[in-house]
Chimera marker file (.cmm) of the C-alpha trace (Angstrom):
<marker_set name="trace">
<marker id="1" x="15.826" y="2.164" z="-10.911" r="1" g="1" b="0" radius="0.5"/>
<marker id="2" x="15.149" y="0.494" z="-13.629" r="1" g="1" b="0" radius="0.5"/>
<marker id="3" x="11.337" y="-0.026" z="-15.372" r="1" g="1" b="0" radius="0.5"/>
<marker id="4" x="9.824" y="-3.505" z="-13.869" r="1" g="1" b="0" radius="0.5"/>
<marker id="5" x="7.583" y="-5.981" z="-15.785" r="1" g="1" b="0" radius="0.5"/>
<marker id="6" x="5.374" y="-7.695" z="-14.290" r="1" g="1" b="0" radius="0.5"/>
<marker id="7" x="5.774" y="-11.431" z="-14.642" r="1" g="1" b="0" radius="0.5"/>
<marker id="8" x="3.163" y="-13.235" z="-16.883" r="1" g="1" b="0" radius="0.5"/>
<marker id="9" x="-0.505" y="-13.240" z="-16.040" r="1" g="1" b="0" radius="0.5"/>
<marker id="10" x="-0.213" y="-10.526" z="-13.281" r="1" g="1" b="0" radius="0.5"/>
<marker id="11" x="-1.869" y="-7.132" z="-13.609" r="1" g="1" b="0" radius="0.5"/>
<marker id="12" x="-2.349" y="-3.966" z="-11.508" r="1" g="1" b="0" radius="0.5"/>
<marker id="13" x="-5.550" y="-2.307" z="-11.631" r="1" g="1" b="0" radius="0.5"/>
<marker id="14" x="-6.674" y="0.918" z="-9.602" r="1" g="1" b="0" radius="0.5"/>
<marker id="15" x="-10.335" y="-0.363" z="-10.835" r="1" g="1" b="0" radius="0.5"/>
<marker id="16" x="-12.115" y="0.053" z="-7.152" r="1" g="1" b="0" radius="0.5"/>
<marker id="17" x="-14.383" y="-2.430" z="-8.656" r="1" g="1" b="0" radius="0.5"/>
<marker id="18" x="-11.429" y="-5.113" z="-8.408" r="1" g="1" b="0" radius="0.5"/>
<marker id="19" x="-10.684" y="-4.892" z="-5.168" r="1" g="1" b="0" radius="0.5"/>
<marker id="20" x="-11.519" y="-8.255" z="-3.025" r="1" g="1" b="0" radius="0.5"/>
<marker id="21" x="-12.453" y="-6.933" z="0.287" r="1" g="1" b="0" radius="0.5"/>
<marker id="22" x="-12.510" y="-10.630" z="1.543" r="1" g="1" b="0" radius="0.5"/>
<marker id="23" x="-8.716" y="-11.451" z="0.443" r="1" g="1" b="0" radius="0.5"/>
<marker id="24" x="-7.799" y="-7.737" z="1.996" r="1" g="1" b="0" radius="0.5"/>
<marker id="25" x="-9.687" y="-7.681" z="4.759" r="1" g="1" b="0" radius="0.5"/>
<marker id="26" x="-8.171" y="-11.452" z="6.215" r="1" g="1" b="0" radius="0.5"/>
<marker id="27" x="-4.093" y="-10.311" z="5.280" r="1" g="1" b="0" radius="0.5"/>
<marker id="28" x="-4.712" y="-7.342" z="7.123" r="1" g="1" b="0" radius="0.5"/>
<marker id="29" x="-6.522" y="-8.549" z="10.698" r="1" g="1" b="0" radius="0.5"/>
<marker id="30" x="-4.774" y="-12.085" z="10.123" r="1" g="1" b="0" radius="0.5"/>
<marker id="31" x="-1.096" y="-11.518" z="8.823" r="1" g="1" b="0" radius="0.5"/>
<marker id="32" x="0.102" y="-7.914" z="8.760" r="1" g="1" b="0" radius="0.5"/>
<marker id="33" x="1.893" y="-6.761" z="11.486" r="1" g="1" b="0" radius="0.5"/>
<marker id="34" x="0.134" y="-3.101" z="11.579" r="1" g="1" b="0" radius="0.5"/>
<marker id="35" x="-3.518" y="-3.671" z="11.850" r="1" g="1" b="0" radius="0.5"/>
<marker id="36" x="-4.151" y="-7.078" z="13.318" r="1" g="1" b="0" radius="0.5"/>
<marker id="37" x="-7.972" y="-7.073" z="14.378" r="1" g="1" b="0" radius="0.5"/>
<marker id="38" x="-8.893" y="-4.460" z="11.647" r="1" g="1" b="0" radius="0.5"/>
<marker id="39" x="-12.910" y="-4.138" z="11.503" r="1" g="1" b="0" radius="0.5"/>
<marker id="40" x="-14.410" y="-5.685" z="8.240" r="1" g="1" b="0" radius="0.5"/>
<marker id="41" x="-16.215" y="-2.083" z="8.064" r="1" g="1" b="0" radius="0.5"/>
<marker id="42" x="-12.919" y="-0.152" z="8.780" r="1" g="1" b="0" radius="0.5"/>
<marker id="43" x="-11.293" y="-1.467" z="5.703" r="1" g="1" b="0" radius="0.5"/>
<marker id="44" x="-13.738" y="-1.510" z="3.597" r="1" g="1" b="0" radius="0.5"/>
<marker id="45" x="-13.799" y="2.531" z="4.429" r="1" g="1" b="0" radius="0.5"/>
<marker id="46" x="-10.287" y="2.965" z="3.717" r="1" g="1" b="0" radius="0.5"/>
<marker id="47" x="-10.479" y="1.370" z="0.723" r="1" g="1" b="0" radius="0.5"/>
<marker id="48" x="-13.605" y="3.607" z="-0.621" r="1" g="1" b="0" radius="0.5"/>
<marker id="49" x="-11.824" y="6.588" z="0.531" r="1" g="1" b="0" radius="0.5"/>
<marker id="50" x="-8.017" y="6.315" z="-1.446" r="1" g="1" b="0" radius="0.5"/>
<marker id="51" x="-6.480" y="5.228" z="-4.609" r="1" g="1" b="0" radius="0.5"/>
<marker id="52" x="-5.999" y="1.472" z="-4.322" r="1" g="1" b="0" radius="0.5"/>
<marker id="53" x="-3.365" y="-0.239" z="-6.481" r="1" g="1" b="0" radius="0.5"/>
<marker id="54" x="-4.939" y="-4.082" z="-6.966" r="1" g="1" b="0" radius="0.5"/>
<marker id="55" x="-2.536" y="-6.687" z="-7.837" r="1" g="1" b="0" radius="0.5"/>
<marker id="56" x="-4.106" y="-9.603" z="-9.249" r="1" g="1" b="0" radius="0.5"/>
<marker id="57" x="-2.948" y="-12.768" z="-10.649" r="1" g="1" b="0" radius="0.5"/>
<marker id="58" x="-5.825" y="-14.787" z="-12.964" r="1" g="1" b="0" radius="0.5"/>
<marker id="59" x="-8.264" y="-12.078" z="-11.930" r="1" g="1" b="0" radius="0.5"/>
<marker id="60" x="-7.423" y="-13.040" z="-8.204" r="1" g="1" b="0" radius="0.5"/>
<marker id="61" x="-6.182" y="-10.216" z="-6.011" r="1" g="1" b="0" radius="0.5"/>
<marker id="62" x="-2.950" y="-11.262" z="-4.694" r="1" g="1" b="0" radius="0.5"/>
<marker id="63" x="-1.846" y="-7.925" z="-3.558" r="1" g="1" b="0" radius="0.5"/>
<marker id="64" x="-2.308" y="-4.249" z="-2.610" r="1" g="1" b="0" radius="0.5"/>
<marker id="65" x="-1.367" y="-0.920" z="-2.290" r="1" g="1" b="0" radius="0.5"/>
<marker id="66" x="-3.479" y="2.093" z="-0.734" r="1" g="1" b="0" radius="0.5"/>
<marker id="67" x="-2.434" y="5.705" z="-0.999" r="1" g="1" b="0" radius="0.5"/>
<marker id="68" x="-3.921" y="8.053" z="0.662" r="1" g="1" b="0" radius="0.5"/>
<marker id="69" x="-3.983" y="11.590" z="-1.196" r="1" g="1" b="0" radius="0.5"/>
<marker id="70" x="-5.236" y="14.870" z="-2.028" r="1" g="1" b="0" radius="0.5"/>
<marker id="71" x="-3.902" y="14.594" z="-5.302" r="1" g="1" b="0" radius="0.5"/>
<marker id="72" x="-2.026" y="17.315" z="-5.347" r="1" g="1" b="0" radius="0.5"/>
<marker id="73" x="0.713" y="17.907" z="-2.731" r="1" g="1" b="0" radius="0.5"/>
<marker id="74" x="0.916" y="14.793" z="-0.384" r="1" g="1" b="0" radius="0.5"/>
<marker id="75" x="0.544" y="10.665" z="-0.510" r="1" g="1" b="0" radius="0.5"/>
<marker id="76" x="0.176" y="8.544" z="2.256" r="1" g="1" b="0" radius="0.5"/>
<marker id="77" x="1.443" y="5.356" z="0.659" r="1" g="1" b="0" radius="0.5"/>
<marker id="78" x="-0.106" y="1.981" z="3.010" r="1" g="1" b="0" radius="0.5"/>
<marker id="79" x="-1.480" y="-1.539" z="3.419" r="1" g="1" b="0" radius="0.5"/>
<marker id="80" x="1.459" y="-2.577" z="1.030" r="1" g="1" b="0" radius="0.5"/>
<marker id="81" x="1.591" y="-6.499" z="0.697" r="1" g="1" b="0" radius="0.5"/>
<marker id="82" x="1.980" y="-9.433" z="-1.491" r="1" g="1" b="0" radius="0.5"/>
<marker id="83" x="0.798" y="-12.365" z="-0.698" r="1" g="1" b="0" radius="0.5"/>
<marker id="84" x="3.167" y="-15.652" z="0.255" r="1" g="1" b="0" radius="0.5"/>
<marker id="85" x="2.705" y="-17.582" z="-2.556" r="1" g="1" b="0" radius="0.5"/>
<marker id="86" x="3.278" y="-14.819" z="-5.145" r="1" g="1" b="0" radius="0.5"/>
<marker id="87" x="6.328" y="-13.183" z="-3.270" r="1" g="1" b="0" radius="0.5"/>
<marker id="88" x="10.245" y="-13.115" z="-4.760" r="1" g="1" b="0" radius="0.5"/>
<marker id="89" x="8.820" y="-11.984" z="-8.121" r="1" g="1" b="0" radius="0.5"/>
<marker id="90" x="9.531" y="-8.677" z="-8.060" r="1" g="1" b="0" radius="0.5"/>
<marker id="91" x="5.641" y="-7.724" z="-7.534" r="1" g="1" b="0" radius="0.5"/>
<marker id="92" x="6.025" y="-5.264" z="-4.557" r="1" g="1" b="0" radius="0.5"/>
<marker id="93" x="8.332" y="-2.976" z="-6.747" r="1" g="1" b="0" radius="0.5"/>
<marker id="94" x="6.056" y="-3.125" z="-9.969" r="1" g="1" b="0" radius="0.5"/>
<marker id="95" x="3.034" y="-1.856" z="-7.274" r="1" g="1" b="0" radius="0.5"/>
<marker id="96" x="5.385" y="1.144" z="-6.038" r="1" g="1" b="0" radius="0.5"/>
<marker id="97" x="6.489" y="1.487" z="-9.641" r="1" g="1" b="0" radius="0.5"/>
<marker id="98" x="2.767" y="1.936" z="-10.600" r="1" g="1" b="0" radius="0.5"/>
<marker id="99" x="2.390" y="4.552" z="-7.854" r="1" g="1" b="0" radius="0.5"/>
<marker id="100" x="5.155" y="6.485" z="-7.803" r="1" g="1" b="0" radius="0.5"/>
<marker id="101" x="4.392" y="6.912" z="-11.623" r="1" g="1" b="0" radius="0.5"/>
<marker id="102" x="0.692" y="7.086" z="-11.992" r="1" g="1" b="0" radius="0.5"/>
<marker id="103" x="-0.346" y="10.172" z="-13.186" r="1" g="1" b="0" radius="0.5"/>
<marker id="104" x="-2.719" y="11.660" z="-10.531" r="1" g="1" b="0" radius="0.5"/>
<marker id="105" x="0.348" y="11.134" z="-7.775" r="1" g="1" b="0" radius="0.5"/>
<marker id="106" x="2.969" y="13.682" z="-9.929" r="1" g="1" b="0" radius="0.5"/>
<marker id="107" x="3.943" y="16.520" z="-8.539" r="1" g="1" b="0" radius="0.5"/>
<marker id="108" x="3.369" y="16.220" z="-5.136" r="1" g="1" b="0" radius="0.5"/>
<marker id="109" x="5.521" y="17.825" z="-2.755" r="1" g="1" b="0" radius="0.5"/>
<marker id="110" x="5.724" y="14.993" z="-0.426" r="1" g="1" b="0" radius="0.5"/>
<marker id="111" x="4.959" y="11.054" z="-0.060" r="1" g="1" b="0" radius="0.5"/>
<marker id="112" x="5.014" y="9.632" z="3.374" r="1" g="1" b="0" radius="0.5"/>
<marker id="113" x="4.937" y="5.382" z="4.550" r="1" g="1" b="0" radius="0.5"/>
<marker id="114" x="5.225" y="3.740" z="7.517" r="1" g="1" b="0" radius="0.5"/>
<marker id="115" x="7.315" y="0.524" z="7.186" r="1" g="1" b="0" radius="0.5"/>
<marker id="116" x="9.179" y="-1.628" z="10.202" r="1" g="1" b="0" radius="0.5"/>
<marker id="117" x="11.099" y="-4.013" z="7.400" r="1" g="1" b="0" radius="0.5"/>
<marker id="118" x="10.813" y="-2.919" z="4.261" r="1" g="1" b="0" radius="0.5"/>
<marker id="119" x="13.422" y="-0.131" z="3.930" r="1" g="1" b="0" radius="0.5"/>
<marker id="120" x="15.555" y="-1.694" z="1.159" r="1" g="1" b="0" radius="0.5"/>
<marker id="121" x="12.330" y="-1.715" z="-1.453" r="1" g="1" b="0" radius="0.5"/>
<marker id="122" x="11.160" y="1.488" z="-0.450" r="1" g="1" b="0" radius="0.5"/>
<marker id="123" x="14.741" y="3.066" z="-0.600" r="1" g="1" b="0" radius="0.5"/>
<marker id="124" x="14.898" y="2.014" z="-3.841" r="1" g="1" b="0" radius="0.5"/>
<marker id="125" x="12.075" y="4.322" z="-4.722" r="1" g="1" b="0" radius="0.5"/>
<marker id="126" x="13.612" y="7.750" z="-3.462" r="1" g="1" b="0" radius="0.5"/>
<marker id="127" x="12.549" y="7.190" z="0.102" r="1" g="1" b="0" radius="0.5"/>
<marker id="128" x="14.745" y="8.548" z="3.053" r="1" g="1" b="0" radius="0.5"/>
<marker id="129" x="14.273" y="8.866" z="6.903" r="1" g="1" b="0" radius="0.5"/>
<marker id="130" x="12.009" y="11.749" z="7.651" r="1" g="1" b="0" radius="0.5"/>
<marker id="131" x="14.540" y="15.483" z="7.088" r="1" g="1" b="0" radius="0.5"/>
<marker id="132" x="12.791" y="16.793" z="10.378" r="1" g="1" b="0" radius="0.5"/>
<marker id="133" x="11.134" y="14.373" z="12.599" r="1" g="1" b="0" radius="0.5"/>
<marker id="134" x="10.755" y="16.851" z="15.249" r="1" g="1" b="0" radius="0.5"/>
<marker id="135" x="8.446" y="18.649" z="12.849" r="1" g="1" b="0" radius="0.5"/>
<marker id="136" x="6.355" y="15.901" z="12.661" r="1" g="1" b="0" radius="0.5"/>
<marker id="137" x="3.518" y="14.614" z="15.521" r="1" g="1" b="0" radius="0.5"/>
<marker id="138" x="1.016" y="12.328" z="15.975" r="1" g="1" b="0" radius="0.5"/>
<marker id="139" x="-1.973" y="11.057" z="17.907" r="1" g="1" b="0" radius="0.5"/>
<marker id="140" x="-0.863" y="7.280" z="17.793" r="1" g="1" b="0" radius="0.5"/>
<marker id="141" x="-3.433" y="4.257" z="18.874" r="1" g="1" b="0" radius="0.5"/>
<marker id="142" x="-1.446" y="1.201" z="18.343" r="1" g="1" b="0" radius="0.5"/>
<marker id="143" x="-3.982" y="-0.834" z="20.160" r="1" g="1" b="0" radius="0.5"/>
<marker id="144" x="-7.204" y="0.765" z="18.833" r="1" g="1" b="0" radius="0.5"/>
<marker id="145" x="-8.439" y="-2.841" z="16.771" r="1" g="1" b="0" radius="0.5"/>
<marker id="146" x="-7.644" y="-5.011" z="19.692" r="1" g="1" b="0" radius="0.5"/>
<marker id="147" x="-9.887" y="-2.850" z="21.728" r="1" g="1" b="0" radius="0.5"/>
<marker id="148" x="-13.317" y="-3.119" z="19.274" r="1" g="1" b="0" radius="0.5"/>
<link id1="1" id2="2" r="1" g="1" b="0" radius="0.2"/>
<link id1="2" id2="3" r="1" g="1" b="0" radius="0.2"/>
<link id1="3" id2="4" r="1" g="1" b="0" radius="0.2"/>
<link id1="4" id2="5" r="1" g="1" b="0" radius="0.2"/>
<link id1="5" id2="6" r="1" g="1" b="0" radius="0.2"/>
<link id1="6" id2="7" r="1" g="1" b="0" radius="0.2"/>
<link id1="7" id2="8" r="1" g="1" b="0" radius="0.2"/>
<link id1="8" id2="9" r="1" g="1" b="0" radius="0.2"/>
<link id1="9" id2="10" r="1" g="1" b="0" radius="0.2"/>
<link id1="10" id2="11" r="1" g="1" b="0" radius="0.2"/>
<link id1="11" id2="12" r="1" g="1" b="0" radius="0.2"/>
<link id1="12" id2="13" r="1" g="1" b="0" radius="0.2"/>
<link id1="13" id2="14" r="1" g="1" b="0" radius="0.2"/>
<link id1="14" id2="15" r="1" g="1" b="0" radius="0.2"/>
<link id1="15" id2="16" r="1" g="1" b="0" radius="0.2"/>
<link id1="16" id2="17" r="1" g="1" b="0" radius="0.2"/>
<link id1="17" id2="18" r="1" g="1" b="0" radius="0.2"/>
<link id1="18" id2="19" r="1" g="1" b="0" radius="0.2"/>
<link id1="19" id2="20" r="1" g="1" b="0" radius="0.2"/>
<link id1="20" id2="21" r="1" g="1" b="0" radius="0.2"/>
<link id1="21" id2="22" r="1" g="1" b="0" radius="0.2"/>
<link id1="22" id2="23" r="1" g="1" b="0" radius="0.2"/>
<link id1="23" id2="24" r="1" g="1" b="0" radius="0.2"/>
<link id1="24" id2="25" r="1" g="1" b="0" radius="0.2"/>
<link id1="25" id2="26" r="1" g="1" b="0" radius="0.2"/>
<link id1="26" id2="27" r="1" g="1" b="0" radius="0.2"/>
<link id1="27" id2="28" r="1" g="1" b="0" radius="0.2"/>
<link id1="28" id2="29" r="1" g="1" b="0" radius="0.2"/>
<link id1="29" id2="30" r="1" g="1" b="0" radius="0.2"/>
<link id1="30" id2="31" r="1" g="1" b="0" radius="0.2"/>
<link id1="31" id2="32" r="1" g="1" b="0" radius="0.2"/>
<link id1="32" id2="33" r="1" g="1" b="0" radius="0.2"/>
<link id1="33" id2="34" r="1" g="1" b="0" radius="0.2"/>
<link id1="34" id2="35" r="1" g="1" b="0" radius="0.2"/>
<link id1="35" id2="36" r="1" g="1" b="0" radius="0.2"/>
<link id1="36" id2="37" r="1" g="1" b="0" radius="0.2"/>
<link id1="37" id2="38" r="1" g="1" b="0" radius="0.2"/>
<link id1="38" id2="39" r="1" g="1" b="0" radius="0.2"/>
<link id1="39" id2="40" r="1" g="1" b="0" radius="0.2"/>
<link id1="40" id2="41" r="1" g="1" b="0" radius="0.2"/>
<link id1="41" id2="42" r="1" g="1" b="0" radius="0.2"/>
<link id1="42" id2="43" r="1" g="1" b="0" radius="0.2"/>
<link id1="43" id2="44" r="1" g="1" b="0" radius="0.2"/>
<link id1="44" id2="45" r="1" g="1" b="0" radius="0.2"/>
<link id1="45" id2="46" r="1" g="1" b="0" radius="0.2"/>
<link id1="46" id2="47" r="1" g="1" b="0" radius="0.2"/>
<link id1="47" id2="48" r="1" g="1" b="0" radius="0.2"/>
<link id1="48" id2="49" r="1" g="1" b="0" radius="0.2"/>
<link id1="49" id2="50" r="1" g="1" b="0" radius="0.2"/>
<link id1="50" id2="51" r="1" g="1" b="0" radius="0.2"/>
<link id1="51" id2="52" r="1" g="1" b="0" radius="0.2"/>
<link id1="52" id2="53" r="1" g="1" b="0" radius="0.2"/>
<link id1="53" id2="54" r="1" g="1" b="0" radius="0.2"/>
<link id1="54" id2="55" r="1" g="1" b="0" radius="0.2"/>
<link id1="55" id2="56" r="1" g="1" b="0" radius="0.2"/>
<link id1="56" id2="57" r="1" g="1" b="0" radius="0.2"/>
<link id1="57" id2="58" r="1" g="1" b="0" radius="0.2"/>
<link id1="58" id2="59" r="1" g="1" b="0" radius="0.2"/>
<link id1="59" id2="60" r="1" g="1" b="0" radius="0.2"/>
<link id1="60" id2="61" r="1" g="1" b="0" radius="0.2"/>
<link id1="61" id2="62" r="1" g="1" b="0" radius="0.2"/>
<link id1="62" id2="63" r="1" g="1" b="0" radius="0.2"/>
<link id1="63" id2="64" r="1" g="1" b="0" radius="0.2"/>
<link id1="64" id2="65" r="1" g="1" b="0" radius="0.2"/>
<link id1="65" id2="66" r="1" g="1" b="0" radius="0.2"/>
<link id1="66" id2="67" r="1" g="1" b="0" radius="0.2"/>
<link id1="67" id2="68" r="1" g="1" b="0" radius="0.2"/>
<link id1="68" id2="69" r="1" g="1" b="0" radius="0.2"/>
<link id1="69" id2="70" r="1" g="1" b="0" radius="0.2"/>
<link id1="70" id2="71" r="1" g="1" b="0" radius="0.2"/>
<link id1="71" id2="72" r="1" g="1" b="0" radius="0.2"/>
<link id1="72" id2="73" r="1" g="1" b="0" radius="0.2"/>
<link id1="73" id2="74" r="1" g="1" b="0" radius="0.2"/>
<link id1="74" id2="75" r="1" g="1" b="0" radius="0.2"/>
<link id1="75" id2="76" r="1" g="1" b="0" radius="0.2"/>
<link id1="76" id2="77" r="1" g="1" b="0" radius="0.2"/>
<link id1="77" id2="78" r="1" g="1" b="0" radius="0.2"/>
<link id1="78" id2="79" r="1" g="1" b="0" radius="0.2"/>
<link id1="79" id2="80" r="1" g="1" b="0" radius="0.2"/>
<link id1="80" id2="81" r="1" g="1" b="0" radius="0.2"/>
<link id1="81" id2="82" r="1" g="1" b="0" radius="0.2"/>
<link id1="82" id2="83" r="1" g="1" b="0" radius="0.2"/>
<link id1="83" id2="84" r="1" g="1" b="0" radius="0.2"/>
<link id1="84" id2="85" r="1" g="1" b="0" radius="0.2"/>
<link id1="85" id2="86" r="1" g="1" b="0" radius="0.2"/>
<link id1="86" id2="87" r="1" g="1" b="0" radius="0.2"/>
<link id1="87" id2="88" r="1" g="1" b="0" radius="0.2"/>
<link id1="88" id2="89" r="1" g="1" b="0" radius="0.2"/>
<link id1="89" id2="90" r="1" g="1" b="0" radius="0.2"/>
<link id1="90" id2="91" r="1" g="1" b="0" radius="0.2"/>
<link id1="91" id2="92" r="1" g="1" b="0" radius="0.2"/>
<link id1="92" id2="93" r="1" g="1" b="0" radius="0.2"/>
<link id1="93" id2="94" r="1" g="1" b="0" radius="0.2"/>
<link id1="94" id2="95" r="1" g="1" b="0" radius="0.2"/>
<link id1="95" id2="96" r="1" g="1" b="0" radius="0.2"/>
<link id1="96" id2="97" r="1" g="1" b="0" radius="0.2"/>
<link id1="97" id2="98" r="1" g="1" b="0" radius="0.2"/>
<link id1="98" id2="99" r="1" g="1" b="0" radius="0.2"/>
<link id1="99" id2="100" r="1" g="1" b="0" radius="0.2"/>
<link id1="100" id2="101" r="1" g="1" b="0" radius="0.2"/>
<link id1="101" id2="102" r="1" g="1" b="0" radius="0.2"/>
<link id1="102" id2="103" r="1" g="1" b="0" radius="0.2"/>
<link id1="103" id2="104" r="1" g="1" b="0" radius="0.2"/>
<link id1="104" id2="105" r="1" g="1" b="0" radius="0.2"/>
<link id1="105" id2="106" r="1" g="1" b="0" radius="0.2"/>
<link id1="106" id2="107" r="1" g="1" b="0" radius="0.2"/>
<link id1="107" id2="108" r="1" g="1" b="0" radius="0.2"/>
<link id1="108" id2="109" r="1" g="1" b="0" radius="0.2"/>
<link id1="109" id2="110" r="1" g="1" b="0" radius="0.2"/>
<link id1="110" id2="111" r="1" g="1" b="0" radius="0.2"/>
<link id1="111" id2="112" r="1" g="1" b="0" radius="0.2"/>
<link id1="112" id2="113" r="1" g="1" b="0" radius="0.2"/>
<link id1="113" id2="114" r="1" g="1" b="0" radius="0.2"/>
<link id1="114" id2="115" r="1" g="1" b="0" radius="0.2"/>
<link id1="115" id2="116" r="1" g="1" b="0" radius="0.2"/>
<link id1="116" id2="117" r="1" g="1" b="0" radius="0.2"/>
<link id1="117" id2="118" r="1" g="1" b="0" radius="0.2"/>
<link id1="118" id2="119" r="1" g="1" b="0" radius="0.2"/>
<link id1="119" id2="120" r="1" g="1" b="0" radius="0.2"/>
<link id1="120" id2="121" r="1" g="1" b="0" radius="0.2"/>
<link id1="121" id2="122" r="1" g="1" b="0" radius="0.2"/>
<link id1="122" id2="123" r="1" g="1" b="0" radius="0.2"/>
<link id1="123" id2="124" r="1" g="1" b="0" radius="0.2"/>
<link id1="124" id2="125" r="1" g="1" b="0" radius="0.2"/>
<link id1="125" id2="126" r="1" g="1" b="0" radius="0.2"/>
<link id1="126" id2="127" r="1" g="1" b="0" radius="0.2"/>
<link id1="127" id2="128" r="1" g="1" b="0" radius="0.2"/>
<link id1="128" id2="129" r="1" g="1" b="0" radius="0.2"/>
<link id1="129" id2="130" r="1" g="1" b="0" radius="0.2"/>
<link id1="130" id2="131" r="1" g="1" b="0" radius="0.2"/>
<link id1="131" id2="132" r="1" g="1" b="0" radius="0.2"/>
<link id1="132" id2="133" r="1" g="1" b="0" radius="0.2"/>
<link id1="133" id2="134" r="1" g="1" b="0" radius="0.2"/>
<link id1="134" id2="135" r="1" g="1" b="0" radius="0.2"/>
<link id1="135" id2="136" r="1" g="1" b="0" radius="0.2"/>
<link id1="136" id2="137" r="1" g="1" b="0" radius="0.2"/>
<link id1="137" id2="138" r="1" g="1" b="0" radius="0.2"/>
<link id1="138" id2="139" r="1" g="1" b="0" radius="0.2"/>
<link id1="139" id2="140" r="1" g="1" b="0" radius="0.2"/>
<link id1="140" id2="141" r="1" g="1" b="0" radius="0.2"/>
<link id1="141" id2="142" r="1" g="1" b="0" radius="0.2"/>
<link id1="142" id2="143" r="1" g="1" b="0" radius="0.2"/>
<link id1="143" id2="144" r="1" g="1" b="0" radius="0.2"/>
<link id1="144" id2="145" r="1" g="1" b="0" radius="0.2"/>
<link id1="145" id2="146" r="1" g="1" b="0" radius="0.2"/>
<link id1="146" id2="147" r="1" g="1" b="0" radius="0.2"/>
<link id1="147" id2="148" r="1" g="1" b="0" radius="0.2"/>
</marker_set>
């Protein structure tokens, strides 16, 4: 794959600092397909508690992406998304660009991600279907926001 650039007057930051919990917060409950109904006070958790990837536009976040991580042998990449008006630009592959090399996420033995329609970006990125699903398990509560 070849190195992106991000268009004009768009920057990623992993500045925590950054991060606009309001703009987050309303894609995920309102427009994302996997945590519709997220608690204000459950994402402003996850974000305190992994490696966000901020991508902003005129110092206005108009994206994100979360990893989850010990740093050293495993990345749970999420909460990937671009917002409407700032899609077709390329922006989603300059955020898993920035992850995929940032320099606290080398030489881990594995990175995991959910996705239901992005497998042609994340493909491009090294990602295959799991080797072993049977290995894997998991204690799965697809309802658990709707619920609160």
């Amino acid at each position: 794959m070849t190195m992106m650039t991000l268009p004009a007057g768009y920057e990623i930051s992993t500045d925590p600092a950054r991060l606009d919990l309001e703009v987050i917060h309303h894609y995920l409950t309102a427009e994302s397909y996997w945590s519709q109904g997220v608690p204000r006070d459950v994402v402003e958790r996850a974000m305190a508690n992994s490696l966000c990837f901020g991508l902003y536009h005129a110092d206005t976040q108009v994206g994100l992406a979360r990893v989850v991580t010990d740093k050293s042998t495993f990345a749970l990449i999420a909460d990937v998304f671009v917002l409407d008006g700032h899609r077709g630009q390329g922006l989603s592959k300059c955020l898993m660009q920035s992850i995929i090399s940032h320099p606290e996420l080398q030489g881990l033995r594995r990175h995991l991600l959910l996705t239901s329609d992005a497998h042609g970006l994340y493909s491009q990125f090294g990602f295959q279907p799991l080797g072993a699903p049977a290995r894997f398990m998991e204690i799965l509560r697809a309802d658990i926001y709707k619920a609160a």
